[in-house]
N, C-alpha and C positions, 0 to 999 in steps of 0.2 A: 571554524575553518571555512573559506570560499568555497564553493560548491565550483570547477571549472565547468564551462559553456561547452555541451555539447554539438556539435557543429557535421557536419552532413555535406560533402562536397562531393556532387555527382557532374564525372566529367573529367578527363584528366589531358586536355588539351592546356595550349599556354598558358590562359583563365583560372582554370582547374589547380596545374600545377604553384602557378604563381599567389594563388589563394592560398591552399594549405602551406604553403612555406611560412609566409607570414600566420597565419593560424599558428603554427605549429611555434613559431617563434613567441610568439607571446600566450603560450602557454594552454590552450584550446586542447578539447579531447576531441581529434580529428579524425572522420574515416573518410576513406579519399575513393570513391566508385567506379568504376568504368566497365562497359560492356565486352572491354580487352583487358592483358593484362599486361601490356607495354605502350605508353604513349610515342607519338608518331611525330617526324620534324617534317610538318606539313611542306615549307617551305619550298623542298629539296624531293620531293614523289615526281616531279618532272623526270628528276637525273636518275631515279628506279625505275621509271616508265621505260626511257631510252636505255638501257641496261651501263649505267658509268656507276650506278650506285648496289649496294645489295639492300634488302630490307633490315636486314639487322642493323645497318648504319644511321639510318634513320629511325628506329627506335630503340626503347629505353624501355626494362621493365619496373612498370608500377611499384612492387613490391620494393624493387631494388630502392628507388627515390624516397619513400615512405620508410625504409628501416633507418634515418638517415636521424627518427625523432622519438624519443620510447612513449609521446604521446599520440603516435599518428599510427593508423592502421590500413591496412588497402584491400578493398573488395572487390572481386570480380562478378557483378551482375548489370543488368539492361533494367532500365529503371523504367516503370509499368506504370503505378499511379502517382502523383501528387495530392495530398490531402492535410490544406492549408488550417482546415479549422484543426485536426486532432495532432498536429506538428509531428506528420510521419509521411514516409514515401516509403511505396513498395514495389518490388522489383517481379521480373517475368518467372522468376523460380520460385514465386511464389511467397517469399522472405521479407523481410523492415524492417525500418528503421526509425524510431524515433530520436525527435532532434529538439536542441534548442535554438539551433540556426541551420539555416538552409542557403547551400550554395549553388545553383542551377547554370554549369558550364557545359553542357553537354552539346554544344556546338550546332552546328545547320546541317542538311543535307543539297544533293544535285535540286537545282533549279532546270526543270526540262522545259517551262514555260509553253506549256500547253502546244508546243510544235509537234503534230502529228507526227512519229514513227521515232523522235527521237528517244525516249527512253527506251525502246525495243532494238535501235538499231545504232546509236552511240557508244561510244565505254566516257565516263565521269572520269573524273583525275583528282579525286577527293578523300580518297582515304587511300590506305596503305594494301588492302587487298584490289581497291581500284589500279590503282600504280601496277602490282605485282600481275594483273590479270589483263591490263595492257601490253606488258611488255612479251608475254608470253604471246598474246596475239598478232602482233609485231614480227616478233621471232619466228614462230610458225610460216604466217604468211608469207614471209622472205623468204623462206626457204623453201616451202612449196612454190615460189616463181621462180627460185633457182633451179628448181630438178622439172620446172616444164606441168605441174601441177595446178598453177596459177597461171594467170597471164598477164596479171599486172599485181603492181604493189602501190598503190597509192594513198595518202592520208589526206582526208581534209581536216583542219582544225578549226573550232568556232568560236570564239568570241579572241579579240586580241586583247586582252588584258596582261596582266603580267604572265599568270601558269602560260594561257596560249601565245605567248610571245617567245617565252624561254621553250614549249614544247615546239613549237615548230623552227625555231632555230635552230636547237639541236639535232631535231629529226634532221634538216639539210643539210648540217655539216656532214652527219653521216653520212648522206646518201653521197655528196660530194668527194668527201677524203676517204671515209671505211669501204662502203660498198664496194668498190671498183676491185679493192685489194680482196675483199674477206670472201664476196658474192660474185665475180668474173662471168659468173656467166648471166647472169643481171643486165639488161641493155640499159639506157639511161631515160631510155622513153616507156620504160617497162616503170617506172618509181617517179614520185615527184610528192611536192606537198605544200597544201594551200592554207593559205588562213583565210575565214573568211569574218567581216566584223560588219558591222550594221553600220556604223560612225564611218566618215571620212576620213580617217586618225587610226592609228594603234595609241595604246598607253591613254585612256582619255582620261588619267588623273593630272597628265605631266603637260611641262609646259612645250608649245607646239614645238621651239626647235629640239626639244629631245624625242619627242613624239616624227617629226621629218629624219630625226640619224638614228632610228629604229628603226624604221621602216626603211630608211636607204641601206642597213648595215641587212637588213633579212631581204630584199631583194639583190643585194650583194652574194650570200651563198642560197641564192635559187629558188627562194618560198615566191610561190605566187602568192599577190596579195588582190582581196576581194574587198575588197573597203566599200562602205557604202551599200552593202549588200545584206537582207535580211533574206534570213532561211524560212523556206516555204514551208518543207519534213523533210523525212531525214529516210532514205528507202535504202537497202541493204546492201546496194553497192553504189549508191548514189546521194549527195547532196542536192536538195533542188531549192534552188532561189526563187524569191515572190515574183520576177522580171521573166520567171521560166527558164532559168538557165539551170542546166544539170551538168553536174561536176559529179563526173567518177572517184568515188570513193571507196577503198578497200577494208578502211579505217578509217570509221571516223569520232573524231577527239571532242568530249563535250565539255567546253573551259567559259560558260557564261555564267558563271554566279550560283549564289546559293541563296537555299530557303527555307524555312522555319522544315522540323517533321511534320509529318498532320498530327502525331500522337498528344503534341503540345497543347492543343485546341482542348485535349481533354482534362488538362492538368485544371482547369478551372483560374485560371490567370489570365490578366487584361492583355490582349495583343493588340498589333499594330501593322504598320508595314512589311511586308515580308515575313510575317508571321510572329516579329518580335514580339517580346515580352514589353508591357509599357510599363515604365519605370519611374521612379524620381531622382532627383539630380544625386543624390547618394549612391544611388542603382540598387534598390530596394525595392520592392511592390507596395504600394502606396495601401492598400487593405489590410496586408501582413505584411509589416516592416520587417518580420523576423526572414524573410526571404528574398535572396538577393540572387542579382542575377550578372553573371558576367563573359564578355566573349561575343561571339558570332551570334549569340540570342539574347541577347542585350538592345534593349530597344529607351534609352535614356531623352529626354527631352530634344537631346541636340543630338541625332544620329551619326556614330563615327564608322570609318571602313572597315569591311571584315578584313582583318587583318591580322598580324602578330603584335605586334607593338600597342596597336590599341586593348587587345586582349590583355597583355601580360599586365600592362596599368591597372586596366579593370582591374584584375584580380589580386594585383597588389592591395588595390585599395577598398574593395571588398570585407579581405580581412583583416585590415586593419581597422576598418570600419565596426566589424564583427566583436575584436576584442576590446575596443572604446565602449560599443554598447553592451555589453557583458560585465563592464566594469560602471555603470548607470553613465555614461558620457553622454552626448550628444554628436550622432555621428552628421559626417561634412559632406558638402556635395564633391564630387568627381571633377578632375580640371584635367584636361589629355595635354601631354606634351606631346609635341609633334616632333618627331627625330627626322622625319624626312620618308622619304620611298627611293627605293632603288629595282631596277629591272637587268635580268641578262639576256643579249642579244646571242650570245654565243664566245665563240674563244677571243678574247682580250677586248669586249665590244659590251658595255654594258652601260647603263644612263641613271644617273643620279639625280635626287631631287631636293632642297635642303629647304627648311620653313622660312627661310630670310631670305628666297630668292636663290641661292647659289646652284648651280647646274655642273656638273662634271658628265663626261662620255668617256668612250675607249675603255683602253689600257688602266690607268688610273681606276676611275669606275668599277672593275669588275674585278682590279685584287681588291678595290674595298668591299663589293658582295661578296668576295670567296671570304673572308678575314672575318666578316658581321657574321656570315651565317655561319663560319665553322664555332666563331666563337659563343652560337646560344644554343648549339647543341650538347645537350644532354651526356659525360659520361667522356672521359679522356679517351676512354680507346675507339670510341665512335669519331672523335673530334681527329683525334691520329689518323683513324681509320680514311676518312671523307674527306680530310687534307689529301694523304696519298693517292687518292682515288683520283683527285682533280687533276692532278701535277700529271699523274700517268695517264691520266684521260688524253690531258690539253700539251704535257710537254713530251710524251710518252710516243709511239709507233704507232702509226695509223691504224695500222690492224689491229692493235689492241685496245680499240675505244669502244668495242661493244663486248669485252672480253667477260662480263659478270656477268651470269645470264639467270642464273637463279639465285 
C-alpha cells in the first residue's frame, strides 16, 4: 500500500486555498492552518471599509471549505517556527506539525516604509479586522462632526494603486450623494478626500490612457489628487509632504503595498526583496525542495504582482507539483498566465486591462469587475449576498449606501 504525502498548508488566503484543493484532489493528507478561522475576499475590504459590504460577505469559514474532502483537516493556529532540517513547523500554542510537504502561504503584512508617524497614525486596509476597524472609525467621526463634536471630517488616502483608488472613490461618492441626505447637518467644507501618490499617474500598472480616465473619473466626484507627491510622516491629524505641505487629515488611509513579516527572517529560509522567500522556478526552496512557497511571499526568479490571480496559479501549481513529487515525478517550473488587471473608479466607471493590449473603461468595465469578483467568492450565499449589496448600493436610494454598518 502507498503511504499518502503528508502535506502542511499554512495560510488560507487564494495560495492557501487553491493549494489544498488541488492537494486534496489528488489524494494528499492535507491540514489547511490559519491564524483565523474564515478566509477573507481581500479584493472587496475597500466595500467593508466604506460600510456597502458586512464582513461576513467577504469571508468563508476554513472548516466549512475543508469539510468539502474526508482527506483534508483545518486548523486554527499562528505558525511560530519553521524547522527545515526535522520537516516540522510549530505554532504560538505551543503545538506541530510534522509534514512530508510544506506549503508556506501565509501571505505579507502593511508596508509602512519607514515614514515617520505612519504606523502610529494611519489605519492599513489589509486584512478583514483592518477593513472592520476603519469603518467603525469613519462612522464615529462622521457623526461626532455631525452633533458639533468634531470639526471636520476629512480622509487622506496614500498610495493610488488599485485598493487606494477604489477607496477614495468611494469615499467621495459618499460624501457627494449619501452625506447630504444621511449627515444634513455636515457642511461640504466640513469632509473632503484626497489621494496622495508619489508617481505623476494613478494605476501605475495600466496603460496611461486608462491611467488619465481614472484619474479624470475620481476628480469628476471630488477627490483631490496629489500626484507626484511623496509623504514626509504621517501626524495625527495631518499628512505632511517632503515639499512641506500639510494636508489635514482626520483619517488617514494607508494603501502603499506590502511586506514580508519580520518573523519570516526567522524561519531560516533564503529571502530577497521585500522580504520574499527566494525560490526556484518550480517555487520550491532550492535547500529543501520539500517546501514550497506560494502567494504574496513567494519570491520566484521572475517576480509577479501581489495579487489574486497570481496567487491562485501559484497555488494551483504548487500542489500539483506536490502530488507529482509524491509520486517520484519530476516536478515543472511555474509559467503565470496573465488574465489581465482590472480597477473600480466608482459607480458605472471602472478600467480594464487585457495581456494583448485591449483596454475597456466605463459602464462595460465595472459590470465586468462586479461579475469577476462576485464570481471567485467563496460560498453561494456570500455571492447572492454581495451581488445584492451592489445593486442596492449603486441602483438602490441614496441614503441607503452606507446602510451596513457593522
Amino acid at each position: 500500500m502507498v503511504q499518502r504525502a503528508r502535506v502542511v498548508v499554512v495560510g488560507a488566503g487564494f495560495a492557501g486555498l487553491a493549494a489544498t484543493r488541488e492537494l486534496a484532489k489528488g489524494g494528499a493528507l492535507v491540514t489547511l492552518v490559519d491564524r483565523n478561522p474564515y478566509a477573507t475576499f481581500q479584493p472587496l475590504l475597500y466595500q467593508v471599509a466604506t460600510a456597502g459590504l458586512g464582513t461576513s460577505d467577504v469571508s468563508y469559514p476554513v472548516r466549512t471549505y475543508t469539510a468539502k474532502w474526508p482527506n483534508v483537516r483545518a486548523r486554527r493556529a499562528a505558525l511560530s517556527k519553521v524547522l527545515p532540517d526535522e520537516r516540522r513547523v510549530e505554532f504560538e500554542d505551543g503545538t506541530g506539525l510534522d509534514y512530508d510537504y510544506l506549503v508556506l502561504a501565509t501571505g505579507v503584512t502593511t508596508n509602512w516604509l519607514n515614514v515617520p508617524g505612519s504606523r502610529e497614525n494611519a489605519l492599513p486596509i489589509y486584512s478583514l479586522g483592518d477593513a472592520a476597524g476603519l469603518r467603525r472609525r469613519l462612522q464615529h467621526y462622521l457623526e461626532d462632526t455631525a452633533t458639533g463634536r468634531r470639526k471636520s471630517m476629512h480622509v487622506v488616502v496614500v498610495g493610488a494603486g488599485a485598493t487606494g483608488v477604489e477607496m477614495a472613490g468611494t469615499l467621495a461618492e459618499l460624501r457627494r450623494r449619501t452625506l447630504p441626505l444621511t449627515h444634513p447637518e455636515v457642511r461640504p467644507a466640513q469632509t473632503s478626500v484626497t489621494l496622495v501618490e508619489r508617481f505623476d499617474f494613478v494605476l501605475a500598472p495600466y496603460k496611461p490612457r486608462l491611467r488619465d480616465a481614472a484619474a479624470k473619473a475620481l476628480r469628476k466626484r471630488g477627490v483631490n489628487l496629489r500626484l507626484g507627491s511623496t509623504v514626509a510622516s504621517v501626524e495625527p491629524d495631518a499628512v505632511v509632504l517632503e515639499d512641506g505641505t500639510r494636508l489635514p487629515s482626520d483619517v488617514t488611509v494607508w494603501a502603499l503595498g506590502v511586506t514580508a513579516p519580520p518573523e519570516v527572517g526567522s524561519w531560516g529560509l533564503p529571502q530577497g526583496k521585500g522580504g520574499r522567500v527566494t525560490l526556484t522556478e518550480a517555487l520550491n526552496v532550492p535547500e529543501h525542495p520539500e517546501i514550497f512557497v506560494a502567494g504574496d511571499l513567494s519570491g520566484p526568479p521572475s517576480p509577479l504582482p501581489q495579487l489574486a490571480q497570481p496567487a491562485i496559479q501559484m497555488g494551483k501549481h504548487v500542489g500539483k507539483q506536490i502530488i507529482a513529487a509524491s509520486k517520484g515525478l519530476p516536478v515543472r517550473s511555474f509559467s503565470y498566465r496573465d488574465p489581465g488587471i482590472m480597477a473600480t473608479v466608482g459607480k458605472a466607471e471602472a478600467v480594464l486591462q487585457l495581456p494583448n493590449g485591449t483596454t475597456m473603461r466605463g459602464l462595460p468595465a465595472w459590470l465586468a469587475w462586479i461579475f469577476i469578483h462576485v464570481a471567485y467568492l467563496l460560498g453561494g450565499r456570500n455571492r447572492v449576498s454581495v451581488l445584492l449589496n451592489f445593486l442596492w448600493r449603486y441602483a438602490g436610494p441614496r441614503r441607503t449606501a452606507t446602510s451596513v454598518t457593522q
